[in-house]
N, C-alpha and C positions, 0 to 999 in steps of 0.2 A: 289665671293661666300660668304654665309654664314662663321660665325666661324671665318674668318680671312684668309682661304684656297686658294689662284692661283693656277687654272692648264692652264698652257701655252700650253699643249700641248690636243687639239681636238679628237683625239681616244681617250686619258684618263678620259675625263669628266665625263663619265657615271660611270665609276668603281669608282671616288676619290666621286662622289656623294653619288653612293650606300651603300660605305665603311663608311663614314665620315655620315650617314642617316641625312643629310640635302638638301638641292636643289638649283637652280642656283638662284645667285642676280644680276649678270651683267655681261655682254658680252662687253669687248673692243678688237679692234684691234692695233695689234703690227707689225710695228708700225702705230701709229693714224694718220699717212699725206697722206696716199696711196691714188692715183686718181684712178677714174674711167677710163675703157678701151677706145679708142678714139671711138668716137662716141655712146657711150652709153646717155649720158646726153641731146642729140639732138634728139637720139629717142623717150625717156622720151617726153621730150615737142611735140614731133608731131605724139605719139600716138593718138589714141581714145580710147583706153581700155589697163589699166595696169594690169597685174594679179602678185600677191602676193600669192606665196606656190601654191601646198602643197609641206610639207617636214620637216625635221627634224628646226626645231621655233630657238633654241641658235647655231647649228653649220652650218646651209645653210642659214635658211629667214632671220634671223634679222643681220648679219653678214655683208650681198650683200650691207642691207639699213642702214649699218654704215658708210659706204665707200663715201667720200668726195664729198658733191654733191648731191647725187644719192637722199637723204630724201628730202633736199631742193629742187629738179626738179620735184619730184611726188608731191610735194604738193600745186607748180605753176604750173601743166599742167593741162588743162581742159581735160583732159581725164577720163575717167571712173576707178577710183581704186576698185580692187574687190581683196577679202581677200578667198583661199580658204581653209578651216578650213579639220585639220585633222582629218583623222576618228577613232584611237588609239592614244592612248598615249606610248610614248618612253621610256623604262627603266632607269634611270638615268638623264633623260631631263625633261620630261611633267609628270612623277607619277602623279595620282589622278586630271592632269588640265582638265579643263572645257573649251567653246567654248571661254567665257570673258578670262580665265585668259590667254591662245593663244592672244586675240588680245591686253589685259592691260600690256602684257612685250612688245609686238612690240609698243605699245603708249609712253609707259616707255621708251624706249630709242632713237623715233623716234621723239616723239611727235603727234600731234592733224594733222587732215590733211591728215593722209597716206593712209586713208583705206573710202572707203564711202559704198562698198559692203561686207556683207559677206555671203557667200554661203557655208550649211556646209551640209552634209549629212545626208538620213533619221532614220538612224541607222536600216531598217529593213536588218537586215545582219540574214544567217541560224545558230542561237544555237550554235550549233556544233563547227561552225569555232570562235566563239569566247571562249568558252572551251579551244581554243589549246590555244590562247592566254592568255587567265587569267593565265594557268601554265607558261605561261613566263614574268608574271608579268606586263602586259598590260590589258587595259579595253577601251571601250569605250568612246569618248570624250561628257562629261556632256553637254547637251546642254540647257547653262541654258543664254541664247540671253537675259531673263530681266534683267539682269545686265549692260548691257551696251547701253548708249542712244549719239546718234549723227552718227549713223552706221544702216542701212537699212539692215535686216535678210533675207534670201532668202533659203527655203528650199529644196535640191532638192534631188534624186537618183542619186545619185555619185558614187557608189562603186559596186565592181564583183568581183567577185574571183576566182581569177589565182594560179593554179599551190599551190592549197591550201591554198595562201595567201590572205587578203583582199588588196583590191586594189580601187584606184581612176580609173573608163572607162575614159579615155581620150577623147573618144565620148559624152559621157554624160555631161561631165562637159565642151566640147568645146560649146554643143548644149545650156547649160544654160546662159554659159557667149553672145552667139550670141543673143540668145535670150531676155539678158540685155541688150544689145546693140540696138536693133531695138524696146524695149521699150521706151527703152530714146528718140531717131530717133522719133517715134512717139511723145512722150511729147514734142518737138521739131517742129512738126507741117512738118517732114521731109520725111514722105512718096514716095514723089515722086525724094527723091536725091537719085543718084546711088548707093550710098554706102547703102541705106536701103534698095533699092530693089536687089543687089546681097545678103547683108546681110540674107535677109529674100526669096529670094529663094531659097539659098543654106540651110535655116534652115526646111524650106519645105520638101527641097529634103533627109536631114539628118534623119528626123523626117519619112519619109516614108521608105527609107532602114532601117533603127530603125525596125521600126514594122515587116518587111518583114522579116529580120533576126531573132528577136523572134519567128516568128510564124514557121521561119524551124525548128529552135530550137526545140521549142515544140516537132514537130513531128516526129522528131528525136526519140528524146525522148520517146514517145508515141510508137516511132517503133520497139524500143529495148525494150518495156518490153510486145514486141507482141500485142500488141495493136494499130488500128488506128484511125485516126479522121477525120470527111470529113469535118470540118470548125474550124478554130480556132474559131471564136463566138460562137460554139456549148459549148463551156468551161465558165462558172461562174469566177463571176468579181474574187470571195474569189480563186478560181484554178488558176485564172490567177495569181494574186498577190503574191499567199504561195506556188507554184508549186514544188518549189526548196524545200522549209522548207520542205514540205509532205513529198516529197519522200524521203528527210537525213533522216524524222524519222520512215519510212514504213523499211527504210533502216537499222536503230540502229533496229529497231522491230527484223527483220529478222535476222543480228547479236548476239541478246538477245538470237533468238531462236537456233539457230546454236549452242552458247555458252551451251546452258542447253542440249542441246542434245548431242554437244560433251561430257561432263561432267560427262552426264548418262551412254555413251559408253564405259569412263575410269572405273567408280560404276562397271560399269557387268564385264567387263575385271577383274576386280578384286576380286568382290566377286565367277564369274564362278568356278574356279580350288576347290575353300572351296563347293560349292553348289556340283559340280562333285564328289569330294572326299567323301560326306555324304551321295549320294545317292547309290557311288559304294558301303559302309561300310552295306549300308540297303538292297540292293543288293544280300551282301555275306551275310546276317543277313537272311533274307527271302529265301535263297538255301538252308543254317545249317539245318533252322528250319524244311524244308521240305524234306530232308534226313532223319532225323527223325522220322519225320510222315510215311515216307514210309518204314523206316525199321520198325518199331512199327506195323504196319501193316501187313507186312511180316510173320512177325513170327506168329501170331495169327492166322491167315488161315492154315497156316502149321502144325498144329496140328491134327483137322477134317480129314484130308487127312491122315494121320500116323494110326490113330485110325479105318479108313474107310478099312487101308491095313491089318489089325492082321485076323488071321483067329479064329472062337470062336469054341471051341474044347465041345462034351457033351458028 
């Protein structure tokens, strides 16, 4: 690390980072002669697509491709190397990195060679869920691809979220990586080898439960807020697209309003007993007064009558 700092020990890294406000400079293993697992180095070579991440970049991805061997084998296999890029950044690890500086520390201690794809996500995530995130000091990964040249960018919808959290679909991203695969296949002139046409019917068949699944979704959806729909295409491209964003914010709407009205309930709740209290005082204020009036009254009539009883003597 920066400063002059070792942390040997992997759960620490993030706290002696955050403490020390500098960032990681280098990742070795202890000790440096460790081999690879038997038979990992032969799969390397007789793959056809290697994928790299996603995952935490100094304590999982770059760590695996220290390890004796394993850099030199991905960089001799003709297989397809695909990088796939996080979609937050890590407290302690990635602060403030962007999609280059993810792949210039895995170059940095890899070298040239390791990576020919990188596939990183669209970043259209809902607001909201990345709110939670900023408060825990994460952001979204800058995806700023002109920075680095000898690596082909590939963008795609990678991410869903589970359980509150943002996540990589493991469908989606299986569906993109298949989908680089039966590209190449074809730049290959390899249409008719088996491996591209299971390839690519299986990417077929993905790509149709895909849609099928969305469109219950939807009406799911559409059915819990009493509402139904007789076609999914009856929905605008922009409804299809922000469906989710819409509703989080029809949602914060409805909340706001809940909020201001609970609010007003506590105002009455409190001002009521002082409102009660001034109108029982105006209450007794307006009985005095009218006691008054009616005894005033009283007596004035009462006179005529006294006057009307004397007998007049001549």
């Amino acid at each position: 690390m920066l400063t002059g700092y070792i942390v040997e020990e992997k759960s620490r890294i993030a706290e002696v980072v955050s403490d020390k406000i500098t960032k990681i400079n280098r990742i070795i293993l202890n000790p440096s002669n460790c081999r690879p697992a038997p038979g990992v180095v032969d799969a390397i070579k007789n793959a056809d697509c290697i994928i790299i991440g996603p995952g935490s970049l100094y304590t999982n991805v770059i760590p695996n491709l220290l390890v004796n061997g394993v850099a030199k084998a991905i960089k001799e296999s003709p297989a397809i190397k695909v990088y796939v890029s996080n979609i937050m950044t890590e407290p302690g690890q990635t602060d403030n990195y962007s999609v280059s500086d993810h792949l210039n520390a895995i170059i940095e201690h890899c070298g040239n060679g390791v990576i020919d794809y990188c596939i990183y996500d669209t970043g259209e995530i809902i607001p909201e869920f990345i709110k939670k995130y900023n408060r825990e000091g994460q952001d979204l990964v800058e995806q700023d691809i002109e920075k680095i040249k000898g690596i082909k960018f590939l963008q795609r919808n990678l991410s869903m979220v589970s359980n509150k959290h943002i996540r990589h679909d493991p469908n989606l991203v299986a569906e993109s990586i298949i989908e680089l695969i039966c590209d190449d296949l074809k730049y290959q002139d390899k249409q008719n080898d088996p491996q591209y046409l299971m390839l690519n019917n299986k990417l077929r068949e993905e790509k149709r439960i895909s849609k099928i699944k969305k469109a219950m979704k939807k009406k799911e959806q559409k059915e819990k807020k009493g509402k139904t729909i007789k076609t999914v295409k009856s929905k605008s491209k922009f409804s299809n697209k922000y469906s989710d964003r819409i509703a989080s914010i029809r949602e914060a709407d409805a909340k706001a309003r809940r909020k201001t009205k609970k609010e007003h309930s506590k105002k009455t709740k409190k001002t009521m007993p002082k409102i009660l209290e001034e109108e029982k005082v105006a209450i007794n204020t307006i009985r005095r007064q009218g006691t008054k009036t009616s005894t005033s009254t009283t007596s004035k009539t009462s006179k005529p009558k006294s006057a009307r009883g004397r007998k007049k003597t001549i």
